[in-house]
N, C-alpha and C positions, 0 to 999 in steps of 0.2 A: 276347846271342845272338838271330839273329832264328828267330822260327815256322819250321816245316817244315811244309810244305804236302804233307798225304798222298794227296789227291785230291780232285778237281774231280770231283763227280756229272754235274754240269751248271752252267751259270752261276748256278744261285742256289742248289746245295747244296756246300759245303765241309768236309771235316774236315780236322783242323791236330793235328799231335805237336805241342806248346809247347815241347818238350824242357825240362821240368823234370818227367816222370811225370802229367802231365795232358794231355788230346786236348780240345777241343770241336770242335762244330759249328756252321755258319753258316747258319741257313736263312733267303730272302731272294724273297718274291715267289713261295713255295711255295703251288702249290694241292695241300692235302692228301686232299682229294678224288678225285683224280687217282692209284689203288692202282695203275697200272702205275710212272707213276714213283718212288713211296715203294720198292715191291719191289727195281726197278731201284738206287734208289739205298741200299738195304740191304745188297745182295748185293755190288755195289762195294765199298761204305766196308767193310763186313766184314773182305773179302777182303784190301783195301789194310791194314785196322788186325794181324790176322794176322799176313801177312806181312811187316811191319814190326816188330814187339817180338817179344822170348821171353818178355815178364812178361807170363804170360795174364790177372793180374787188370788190368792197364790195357785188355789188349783187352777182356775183360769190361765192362769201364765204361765204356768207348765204345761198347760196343754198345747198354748201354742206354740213353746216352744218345739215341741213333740211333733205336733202338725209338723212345723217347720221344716223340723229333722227329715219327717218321711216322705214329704212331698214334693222338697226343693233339693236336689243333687249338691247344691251348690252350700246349701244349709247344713249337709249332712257333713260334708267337708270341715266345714268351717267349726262346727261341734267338738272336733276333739278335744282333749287338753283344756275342759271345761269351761269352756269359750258358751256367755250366755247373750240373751236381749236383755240390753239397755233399754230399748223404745222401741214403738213403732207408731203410724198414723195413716190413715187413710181418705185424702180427702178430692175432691174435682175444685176447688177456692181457684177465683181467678183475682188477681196471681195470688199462687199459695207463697206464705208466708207463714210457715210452723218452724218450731222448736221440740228439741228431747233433751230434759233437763237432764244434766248428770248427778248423783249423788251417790258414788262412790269413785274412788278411784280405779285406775283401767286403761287399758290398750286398748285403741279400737284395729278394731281387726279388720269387719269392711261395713260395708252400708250396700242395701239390695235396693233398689229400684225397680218398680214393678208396675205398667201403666194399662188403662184397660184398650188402649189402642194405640197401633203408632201414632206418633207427632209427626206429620211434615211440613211445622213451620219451624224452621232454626229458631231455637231456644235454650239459652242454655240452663240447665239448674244447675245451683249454686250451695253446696255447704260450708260455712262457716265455723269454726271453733270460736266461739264468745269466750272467752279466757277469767274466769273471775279475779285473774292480775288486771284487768285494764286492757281496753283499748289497745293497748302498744303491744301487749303480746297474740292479740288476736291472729289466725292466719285462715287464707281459703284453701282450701283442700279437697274439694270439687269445683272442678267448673268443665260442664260436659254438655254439647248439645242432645238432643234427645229424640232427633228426627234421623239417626241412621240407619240407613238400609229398614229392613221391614221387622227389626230388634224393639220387642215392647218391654227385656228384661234386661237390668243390668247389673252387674257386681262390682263393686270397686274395690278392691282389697287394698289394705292397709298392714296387714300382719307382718311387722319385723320393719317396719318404716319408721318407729319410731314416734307414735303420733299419743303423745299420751295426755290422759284426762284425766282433771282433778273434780274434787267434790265440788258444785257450784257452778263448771264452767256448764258452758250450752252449745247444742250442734242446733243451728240454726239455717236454715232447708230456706231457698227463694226459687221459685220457677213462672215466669209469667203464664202459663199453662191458658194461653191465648184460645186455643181448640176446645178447653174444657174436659181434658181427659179426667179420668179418677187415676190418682197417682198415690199411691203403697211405696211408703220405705220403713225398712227396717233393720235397724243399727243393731250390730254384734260385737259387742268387746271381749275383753279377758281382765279381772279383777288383778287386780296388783296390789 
């Protein structure tokens, strides 16, 4: 069955019902720069996703993806080519020890990091691909300290690395977060 096209913002923003309980968005030649059209095309795709479902948590998740798109340069990039959220999680746990379960297949593209103050204790966070083969094909694929220079944002790209995810495996997130900071990640794939 083909996409449902929910609304045209403008010629270079898109959001799509997939009809299968997922929406992404298409941002294409987006100056983010530009807070009249981000607003503009907030208040739309809102509207349009609304009133389009009764399952308010889809609408919910297209908002934030949306949020995402217009407020993070780095989100609006990485949106093209219907690149959506896998997960995300927000917590200060000493030490955090979360998970974002997968259940579709998909490319990860990157993982944002986002903390509410620098770290300046070396620490490193760590993700993990939990492999639902087993132990043996498990691999790390972060491992970054979190205290450089006066940086509380971080992006890890992944697109065209080759890092692909099946239904079942798990990104599994460790950071001794000794300070207590509140620590934001949010993982962006591409379905395959």
């Amino acid at each position: 069955m083909a996409d449902k096209t929910v609304v045209d913002v403008n010629p270079n923003i898109k959001v799509t019902d997939n009809l299968d309980n997922t929406w992404s968005v298409s941002c294409e030649d987006v100056n983010s720069d530009d807070a009249l059209t981000a607003l503009e095309a907030t208040q739309i795709a809102s509207e349009a996703i609304l009133l389009d479902t009764a399952d308010i948590e889809v609408a919910a998740e297209a908002m934030a993806v949306i949020t995402a798109a217009i407020f993070d340069t780095d989100a609006v990039r990485v949106l093209k080519g219907g690149i959506t959220l896998l997960g995300n999680f927000s917590t200060a746990e000493q030490p955090l020890a979360e998970s974002i379960a997968v259940t579709y297949d998909c490319e990860l593209i990157s993982v944002q990091v986002i903390q509410s103050a620098q770290s300046t204790t070396s620490e490193n966070l760590t993700m993990t691909v939990n492999r639902v083969l087993g132990a043996a094909y498990d691999s790390v694929e972060i491992t970054e300290p979190l205290n450089v220079g006066t940086q509380t944002n971080w992006l890890f790209p992944f697109e065209g690395e080759g890092v692909i995810l099946q239904d079942g495996d798990s990104l599994d997130f460790a950071f001794p977060n000794t300070e207590t900071r509140t620590n934001s990640i949010l993982v962006w794939v591409r379905r395959i």
